[in-house]
DSSP file (Angstrom, degrees, kcal/mol; ACC not computed):
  #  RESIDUE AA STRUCTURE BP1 BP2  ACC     N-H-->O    O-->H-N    N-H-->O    O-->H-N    TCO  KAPPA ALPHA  PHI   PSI    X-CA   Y-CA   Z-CA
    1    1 A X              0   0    0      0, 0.0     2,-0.3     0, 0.0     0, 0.0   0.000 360.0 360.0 360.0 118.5  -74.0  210.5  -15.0
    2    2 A X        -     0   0    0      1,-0.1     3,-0.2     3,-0.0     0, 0.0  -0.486 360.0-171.5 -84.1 165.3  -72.9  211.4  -18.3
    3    3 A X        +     0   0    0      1,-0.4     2,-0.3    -2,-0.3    -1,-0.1   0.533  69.4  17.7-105.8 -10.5  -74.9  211.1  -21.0
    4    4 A X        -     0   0    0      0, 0.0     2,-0.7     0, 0.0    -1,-0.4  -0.825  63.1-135.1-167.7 117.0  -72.5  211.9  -23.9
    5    5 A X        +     0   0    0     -2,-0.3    -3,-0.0    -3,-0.2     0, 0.0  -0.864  22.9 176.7 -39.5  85.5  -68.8  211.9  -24.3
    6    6 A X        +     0   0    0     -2,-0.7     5,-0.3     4,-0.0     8,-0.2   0.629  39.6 113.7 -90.8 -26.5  -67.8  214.9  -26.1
    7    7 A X  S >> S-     0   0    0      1,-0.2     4,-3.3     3,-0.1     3,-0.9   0.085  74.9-118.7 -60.3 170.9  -64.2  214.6  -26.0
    8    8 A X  T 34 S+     0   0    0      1,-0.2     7,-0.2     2,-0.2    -1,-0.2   0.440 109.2  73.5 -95.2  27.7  -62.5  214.0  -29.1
    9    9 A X  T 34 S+     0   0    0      2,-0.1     3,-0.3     5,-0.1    -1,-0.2   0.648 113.0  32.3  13.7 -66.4  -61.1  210.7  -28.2
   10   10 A X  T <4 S+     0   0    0     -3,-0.9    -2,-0.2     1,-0.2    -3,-0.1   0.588 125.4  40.9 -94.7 -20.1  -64.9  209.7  -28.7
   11   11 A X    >X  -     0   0    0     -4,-3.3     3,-3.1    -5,-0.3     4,-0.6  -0.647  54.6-171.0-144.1  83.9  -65.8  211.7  -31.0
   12   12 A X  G >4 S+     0   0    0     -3,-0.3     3,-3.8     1,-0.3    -1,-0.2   0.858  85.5  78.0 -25.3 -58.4  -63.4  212.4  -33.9
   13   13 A X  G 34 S+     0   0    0      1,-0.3     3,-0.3     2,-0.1    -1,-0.3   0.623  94.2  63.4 -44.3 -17.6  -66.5  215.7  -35.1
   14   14 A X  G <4  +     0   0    0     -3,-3.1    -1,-0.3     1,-0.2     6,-0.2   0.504  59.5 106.0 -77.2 -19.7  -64.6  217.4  -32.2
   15   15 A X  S << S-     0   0    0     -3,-3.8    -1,-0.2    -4,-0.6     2,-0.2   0.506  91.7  -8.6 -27.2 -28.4  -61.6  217.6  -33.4
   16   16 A X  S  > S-     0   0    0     -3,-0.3     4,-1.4    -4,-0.1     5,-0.1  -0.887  77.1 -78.6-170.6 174.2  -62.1  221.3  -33.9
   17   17 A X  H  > S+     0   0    0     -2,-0.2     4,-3.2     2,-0.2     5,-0.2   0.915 119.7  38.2 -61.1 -57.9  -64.4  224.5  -34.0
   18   18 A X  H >> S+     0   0    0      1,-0.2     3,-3.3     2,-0.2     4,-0.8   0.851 120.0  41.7 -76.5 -96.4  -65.9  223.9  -37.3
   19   19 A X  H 3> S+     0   0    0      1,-0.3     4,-1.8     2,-0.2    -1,-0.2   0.490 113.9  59.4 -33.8 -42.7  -66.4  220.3  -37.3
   20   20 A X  H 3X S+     0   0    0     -4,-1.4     4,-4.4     1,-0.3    -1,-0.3   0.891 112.7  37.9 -67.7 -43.8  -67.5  220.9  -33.7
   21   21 A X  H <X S+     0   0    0     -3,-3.3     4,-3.9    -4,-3.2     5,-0.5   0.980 105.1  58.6 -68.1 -42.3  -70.2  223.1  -34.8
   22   22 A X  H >X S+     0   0    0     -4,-0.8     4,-2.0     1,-0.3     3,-0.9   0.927 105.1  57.7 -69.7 -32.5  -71.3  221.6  -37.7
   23   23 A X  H >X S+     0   0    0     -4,-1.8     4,-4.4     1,-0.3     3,-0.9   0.949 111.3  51.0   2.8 -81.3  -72.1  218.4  -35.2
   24   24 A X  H 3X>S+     0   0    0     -4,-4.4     5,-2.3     1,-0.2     4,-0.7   0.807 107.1  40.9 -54.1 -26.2  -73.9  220.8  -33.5
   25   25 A X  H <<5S+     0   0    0     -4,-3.9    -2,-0.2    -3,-0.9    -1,-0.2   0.778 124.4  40.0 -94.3  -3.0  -76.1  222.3  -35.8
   26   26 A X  H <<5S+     0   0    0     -4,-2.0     4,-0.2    -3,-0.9    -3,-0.2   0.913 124.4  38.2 -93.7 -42.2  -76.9  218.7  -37.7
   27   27 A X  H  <5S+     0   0    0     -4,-4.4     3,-0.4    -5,-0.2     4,-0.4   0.992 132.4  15.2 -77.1 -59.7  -77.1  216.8  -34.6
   28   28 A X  T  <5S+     0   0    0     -4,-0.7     3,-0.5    -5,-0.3     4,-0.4   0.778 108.3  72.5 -94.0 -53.7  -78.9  219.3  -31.9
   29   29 A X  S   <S+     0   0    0     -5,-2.3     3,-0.3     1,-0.2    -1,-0.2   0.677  93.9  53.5 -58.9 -20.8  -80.3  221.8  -33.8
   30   30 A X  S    S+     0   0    0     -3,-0.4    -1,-0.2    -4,-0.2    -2,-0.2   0.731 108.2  56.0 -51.0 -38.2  -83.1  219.6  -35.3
   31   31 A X  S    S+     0   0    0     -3,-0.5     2,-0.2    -4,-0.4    -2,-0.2   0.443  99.7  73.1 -96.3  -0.3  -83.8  218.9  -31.9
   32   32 A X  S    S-     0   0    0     -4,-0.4     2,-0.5    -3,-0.3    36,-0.2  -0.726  90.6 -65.4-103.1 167.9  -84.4  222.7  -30.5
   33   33 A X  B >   -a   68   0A   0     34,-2.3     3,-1.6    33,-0.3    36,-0.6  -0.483  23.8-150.1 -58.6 117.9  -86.7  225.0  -30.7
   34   34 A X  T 3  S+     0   0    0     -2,-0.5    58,-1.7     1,-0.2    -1,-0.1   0.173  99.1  51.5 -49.7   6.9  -87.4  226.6  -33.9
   35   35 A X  T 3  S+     0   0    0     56,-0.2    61,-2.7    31,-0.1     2,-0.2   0.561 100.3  57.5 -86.6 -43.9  -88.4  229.7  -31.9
   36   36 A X    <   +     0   0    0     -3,-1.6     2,-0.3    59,-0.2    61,-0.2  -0.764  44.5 173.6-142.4  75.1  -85.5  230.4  -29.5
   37   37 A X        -     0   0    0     59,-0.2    61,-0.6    31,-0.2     2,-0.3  -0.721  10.7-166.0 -84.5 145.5  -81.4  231.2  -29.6
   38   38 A X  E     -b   98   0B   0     31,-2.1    33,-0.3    -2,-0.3     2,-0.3  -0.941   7.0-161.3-140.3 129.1  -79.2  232.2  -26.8
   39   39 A X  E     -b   99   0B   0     59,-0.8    61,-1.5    -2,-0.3    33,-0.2  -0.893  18.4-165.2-120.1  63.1  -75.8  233.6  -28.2
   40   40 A X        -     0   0    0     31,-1.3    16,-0.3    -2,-0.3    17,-0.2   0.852  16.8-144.9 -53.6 -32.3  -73.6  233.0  -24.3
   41   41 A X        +     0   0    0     30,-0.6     3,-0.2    15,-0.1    -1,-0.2   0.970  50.8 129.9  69.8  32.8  -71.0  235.0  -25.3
   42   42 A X        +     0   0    0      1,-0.2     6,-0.3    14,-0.1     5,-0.2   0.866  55.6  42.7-103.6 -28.7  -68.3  233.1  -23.5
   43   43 A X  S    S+     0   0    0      4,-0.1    -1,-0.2    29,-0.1     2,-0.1  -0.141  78.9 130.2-121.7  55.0  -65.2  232.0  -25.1
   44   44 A X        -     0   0    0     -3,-0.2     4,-0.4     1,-0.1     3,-0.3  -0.415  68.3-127.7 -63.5 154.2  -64.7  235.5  -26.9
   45   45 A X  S    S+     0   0    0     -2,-0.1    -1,-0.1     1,-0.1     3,-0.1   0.701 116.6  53.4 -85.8 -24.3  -61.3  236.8  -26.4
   46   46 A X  S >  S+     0   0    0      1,-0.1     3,-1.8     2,-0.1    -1,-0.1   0.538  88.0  98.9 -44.0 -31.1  -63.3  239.9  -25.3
   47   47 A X  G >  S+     0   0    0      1,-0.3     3,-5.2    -3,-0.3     6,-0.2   0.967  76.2  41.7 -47.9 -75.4  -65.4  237.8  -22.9
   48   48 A X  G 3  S+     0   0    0     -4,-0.4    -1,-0.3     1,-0.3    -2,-0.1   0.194 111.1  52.7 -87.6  38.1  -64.1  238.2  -19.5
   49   49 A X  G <  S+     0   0    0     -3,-1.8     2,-0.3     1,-0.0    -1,-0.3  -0.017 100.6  85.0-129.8  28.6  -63.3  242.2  -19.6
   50   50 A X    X>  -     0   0    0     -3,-5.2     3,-1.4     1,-0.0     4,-0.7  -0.956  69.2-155.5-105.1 103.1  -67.2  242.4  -20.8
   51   51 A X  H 3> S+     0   0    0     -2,-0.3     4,-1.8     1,-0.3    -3,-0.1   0.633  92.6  59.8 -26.5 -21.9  -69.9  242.5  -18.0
   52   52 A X  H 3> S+     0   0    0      1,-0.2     4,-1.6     2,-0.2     5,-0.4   0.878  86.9  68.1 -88.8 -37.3  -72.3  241.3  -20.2
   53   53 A X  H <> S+     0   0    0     -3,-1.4     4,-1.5    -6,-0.2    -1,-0.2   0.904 102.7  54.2 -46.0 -31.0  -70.6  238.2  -20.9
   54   54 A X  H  X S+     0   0    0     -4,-0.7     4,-1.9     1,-0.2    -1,-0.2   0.972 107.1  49.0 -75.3 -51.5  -71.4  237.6  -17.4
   55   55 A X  H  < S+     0   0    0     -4,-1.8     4,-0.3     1,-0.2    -1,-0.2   0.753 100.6  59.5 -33.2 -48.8  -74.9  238.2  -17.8
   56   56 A X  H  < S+     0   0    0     -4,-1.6    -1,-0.2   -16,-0.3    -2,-0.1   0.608  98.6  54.8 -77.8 -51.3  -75.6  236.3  -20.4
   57   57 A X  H >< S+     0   0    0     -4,-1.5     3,-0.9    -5,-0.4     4,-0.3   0.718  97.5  71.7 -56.6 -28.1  -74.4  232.9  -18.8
   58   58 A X  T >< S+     0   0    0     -4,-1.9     3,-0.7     1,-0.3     4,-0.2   0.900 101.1  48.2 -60.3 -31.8  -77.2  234.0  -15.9
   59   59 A X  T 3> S+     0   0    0     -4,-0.3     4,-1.1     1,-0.2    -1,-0.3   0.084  72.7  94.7-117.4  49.2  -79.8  233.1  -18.7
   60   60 A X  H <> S+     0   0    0     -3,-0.9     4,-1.8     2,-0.2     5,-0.4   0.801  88.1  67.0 -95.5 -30.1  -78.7  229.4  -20.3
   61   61 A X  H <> S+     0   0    0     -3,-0.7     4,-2.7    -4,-0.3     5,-0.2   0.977 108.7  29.9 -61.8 -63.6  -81.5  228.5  -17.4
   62   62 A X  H  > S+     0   0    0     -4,-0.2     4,-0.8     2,-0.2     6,-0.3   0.891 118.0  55.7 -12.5 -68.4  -84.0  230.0  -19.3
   63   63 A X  H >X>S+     0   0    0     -4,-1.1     3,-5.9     2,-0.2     4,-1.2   0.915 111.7  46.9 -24.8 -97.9  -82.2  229.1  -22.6
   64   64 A X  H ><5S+     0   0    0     -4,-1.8     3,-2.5     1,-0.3    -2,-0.2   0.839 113.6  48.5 -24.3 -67.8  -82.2  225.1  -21.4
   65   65 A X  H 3<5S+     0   0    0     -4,-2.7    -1,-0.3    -5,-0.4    -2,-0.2   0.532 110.6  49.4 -75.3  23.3  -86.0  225.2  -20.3
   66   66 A X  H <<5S-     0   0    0     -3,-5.9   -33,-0.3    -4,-0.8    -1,-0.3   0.475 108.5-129.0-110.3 -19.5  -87.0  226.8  -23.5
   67   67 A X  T <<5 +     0   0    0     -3,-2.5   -34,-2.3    -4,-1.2     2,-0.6   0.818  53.0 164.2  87.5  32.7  -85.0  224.0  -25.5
   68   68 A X  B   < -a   33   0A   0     -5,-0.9    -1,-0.3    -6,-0.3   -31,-0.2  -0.633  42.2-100.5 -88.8 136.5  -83.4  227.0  -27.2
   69   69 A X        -     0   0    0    -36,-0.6   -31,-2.1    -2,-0.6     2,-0.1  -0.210  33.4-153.8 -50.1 117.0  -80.1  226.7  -29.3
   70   70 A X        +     0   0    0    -33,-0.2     2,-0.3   -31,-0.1   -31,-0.2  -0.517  19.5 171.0 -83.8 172.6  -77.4  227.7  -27.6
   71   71 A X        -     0   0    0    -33,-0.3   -31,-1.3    -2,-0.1   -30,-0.6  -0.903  29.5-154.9-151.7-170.9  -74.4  229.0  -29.5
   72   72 A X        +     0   0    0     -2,-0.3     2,-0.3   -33,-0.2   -33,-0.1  -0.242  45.9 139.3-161.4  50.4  -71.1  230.8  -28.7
   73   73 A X        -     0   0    0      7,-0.1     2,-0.5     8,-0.0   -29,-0.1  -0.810  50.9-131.8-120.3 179.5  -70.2  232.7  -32.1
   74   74 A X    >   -     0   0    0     -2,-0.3     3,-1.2     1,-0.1     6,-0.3  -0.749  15.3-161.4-108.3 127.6  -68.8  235.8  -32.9
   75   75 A X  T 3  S+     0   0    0     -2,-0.5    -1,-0.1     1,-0.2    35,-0.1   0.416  95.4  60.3 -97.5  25.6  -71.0  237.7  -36.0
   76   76 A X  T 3  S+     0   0    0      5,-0.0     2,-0.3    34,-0.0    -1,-0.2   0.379  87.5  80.5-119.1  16.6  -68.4  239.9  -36.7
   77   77 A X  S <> S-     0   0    0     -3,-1.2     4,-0.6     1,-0.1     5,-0.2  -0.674  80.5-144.0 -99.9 149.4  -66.2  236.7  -37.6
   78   78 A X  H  > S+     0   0    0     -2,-0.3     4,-1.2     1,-0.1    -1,-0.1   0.713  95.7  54.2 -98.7   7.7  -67.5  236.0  -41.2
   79   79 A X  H  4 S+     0   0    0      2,-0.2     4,-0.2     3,-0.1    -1,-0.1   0.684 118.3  37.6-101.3 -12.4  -67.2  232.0  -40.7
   80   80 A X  H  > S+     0   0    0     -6,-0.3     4,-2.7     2,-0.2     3,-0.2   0.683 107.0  60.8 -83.1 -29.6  -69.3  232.4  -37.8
   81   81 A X  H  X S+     0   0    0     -4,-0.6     4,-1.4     1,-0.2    -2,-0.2   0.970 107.2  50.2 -37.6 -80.6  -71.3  235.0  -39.3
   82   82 A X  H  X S+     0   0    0     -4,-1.2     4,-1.3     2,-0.2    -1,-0.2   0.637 110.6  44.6 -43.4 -35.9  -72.2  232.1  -42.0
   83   83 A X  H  > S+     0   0    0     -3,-0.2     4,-2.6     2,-0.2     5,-0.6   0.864 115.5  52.9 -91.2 -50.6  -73.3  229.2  -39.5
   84   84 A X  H >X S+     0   0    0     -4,-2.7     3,-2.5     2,-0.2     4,-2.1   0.793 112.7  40.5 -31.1-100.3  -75.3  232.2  -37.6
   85   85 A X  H >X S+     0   0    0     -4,-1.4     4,-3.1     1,-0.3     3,-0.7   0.653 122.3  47.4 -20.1 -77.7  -77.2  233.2  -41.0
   86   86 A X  H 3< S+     0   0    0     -4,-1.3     4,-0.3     1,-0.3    -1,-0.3   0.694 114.4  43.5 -41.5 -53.8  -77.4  228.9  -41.5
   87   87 A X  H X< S+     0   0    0     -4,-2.6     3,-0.5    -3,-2.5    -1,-0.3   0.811 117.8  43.9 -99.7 -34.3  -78.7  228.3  -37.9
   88   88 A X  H X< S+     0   0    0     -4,-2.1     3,-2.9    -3,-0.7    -2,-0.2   0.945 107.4  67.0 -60.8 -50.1  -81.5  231.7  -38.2
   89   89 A X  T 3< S+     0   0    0     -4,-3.1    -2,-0.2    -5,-0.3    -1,-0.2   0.648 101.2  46.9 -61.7 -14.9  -82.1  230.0  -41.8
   90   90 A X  T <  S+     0   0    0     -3,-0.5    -1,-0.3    -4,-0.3    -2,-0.2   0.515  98.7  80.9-102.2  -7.5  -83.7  227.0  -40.0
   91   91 A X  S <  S-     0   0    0     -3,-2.9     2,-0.3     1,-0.2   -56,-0.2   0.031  94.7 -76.8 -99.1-140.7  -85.9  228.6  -37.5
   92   92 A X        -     0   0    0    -58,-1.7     3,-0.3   -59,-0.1    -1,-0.2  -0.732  51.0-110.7-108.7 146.9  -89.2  229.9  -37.7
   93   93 A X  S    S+     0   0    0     -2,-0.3     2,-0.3     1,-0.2    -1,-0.1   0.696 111.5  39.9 -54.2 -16.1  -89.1  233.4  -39.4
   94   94 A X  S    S+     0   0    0      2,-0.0    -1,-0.2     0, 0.0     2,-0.2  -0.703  82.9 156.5-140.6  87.6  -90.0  235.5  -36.4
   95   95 A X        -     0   0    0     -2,-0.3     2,-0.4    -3,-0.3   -59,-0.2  -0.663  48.6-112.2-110.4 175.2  -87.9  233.8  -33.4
   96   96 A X        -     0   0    0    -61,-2.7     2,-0.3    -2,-0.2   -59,-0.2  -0.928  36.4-166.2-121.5 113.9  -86.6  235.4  -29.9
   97   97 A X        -     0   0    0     -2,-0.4     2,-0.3   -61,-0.2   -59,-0.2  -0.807  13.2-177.7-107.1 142.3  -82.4  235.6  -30.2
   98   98 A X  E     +b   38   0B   0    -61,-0.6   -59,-0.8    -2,-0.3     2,-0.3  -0.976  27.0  53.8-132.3 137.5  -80.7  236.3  -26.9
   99   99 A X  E    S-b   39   0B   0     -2,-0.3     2,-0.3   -61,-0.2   -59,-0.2  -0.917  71.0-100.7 130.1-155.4  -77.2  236.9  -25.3
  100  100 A X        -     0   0    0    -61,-1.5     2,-0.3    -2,-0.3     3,-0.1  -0.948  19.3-138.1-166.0 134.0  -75.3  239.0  -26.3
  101  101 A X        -     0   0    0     -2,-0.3     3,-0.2     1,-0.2     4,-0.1  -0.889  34.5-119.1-119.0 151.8  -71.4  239.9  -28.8
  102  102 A X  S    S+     0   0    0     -2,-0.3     2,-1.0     1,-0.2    -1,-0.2   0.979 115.5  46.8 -67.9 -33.7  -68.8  241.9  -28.1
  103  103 A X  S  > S-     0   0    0      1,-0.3     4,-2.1    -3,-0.1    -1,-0.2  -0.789  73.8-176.8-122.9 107.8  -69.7  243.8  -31.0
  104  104 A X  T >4>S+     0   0    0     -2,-1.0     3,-2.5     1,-0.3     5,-0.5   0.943  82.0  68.8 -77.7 -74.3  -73.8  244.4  -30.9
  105  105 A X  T 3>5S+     0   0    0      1,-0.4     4,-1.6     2,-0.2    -1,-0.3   0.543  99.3  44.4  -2.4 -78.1  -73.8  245.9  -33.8
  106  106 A X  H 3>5S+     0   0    0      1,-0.2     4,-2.3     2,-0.2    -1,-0.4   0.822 116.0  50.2 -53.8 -32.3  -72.9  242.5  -35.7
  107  107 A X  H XX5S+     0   0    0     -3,-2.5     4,-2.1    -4,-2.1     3,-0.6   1.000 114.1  38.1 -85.8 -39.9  -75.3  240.7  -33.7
  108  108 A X  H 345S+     0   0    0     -4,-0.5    -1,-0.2     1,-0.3    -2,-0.2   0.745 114.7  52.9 -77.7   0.3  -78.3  242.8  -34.1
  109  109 A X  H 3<<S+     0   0    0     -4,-1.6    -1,-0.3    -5,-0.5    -2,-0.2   0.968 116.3  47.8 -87.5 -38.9  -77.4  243.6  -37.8
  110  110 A X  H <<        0   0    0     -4,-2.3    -2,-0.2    -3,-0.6    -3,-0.2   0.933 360.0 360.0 -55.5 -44.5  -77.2  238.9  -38.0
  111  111 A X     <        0   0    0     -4,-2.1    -1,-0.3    -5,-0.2    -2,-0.2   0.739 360.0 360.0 -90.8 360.0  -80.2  238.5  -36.4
């Protein structure tokens, strides 16, 4: 059964990346744990000739039953960089971020 219609048909906030996010982090992110981000690492242009990308997907079960925010941005993008910083700025000061960038660097230097 679905539960929600995401296309943008149904939902004009889809229209695009940013709109799509900010959806997310106003609608959903209220509603996760202040504790817990999972970074999937999937629809990188990098993704699928990184191993890890695969990995990463392995732990959205974990992710789900911890009610942690998932995301999919790049920190080395600076407009993702800025909803990262936004989405950190809302959790508890000492939360547990997982997943994974092509470029670790930028995520361990965001989180």
């Amino acid at each position: 059964e679905v539960v929600r219609d995401l296309r943008i048909a149904k939902m004009p906030c889809m229209a695009n990346r940013a709109s799509a996010w900010r959806w997310a982090i106003d609608t959903l992110l209220p509603r996760s744990s202040k504790t817990t981000v999972l970074n999937v690492y999937r629809f990188d242009p990098h993704a699928g000739s990184d191993a890890q990308s695969h990995a990463t997907l392995a732990n959205i079960d974990y992710a789900i039953q911890n009610k942690a925010f998932v995301m999919d941005l790049r920190p080395d993008d600076p407009s993702d960089n800025d909803l990262m910083k936004e989405i950190f700025s809302k959790l508890e000061p000492l939360f547990d971020a997982y997943g994974w960038a092509h470029n670790e660097h930028a995520w361990t230097q965001a989180v």
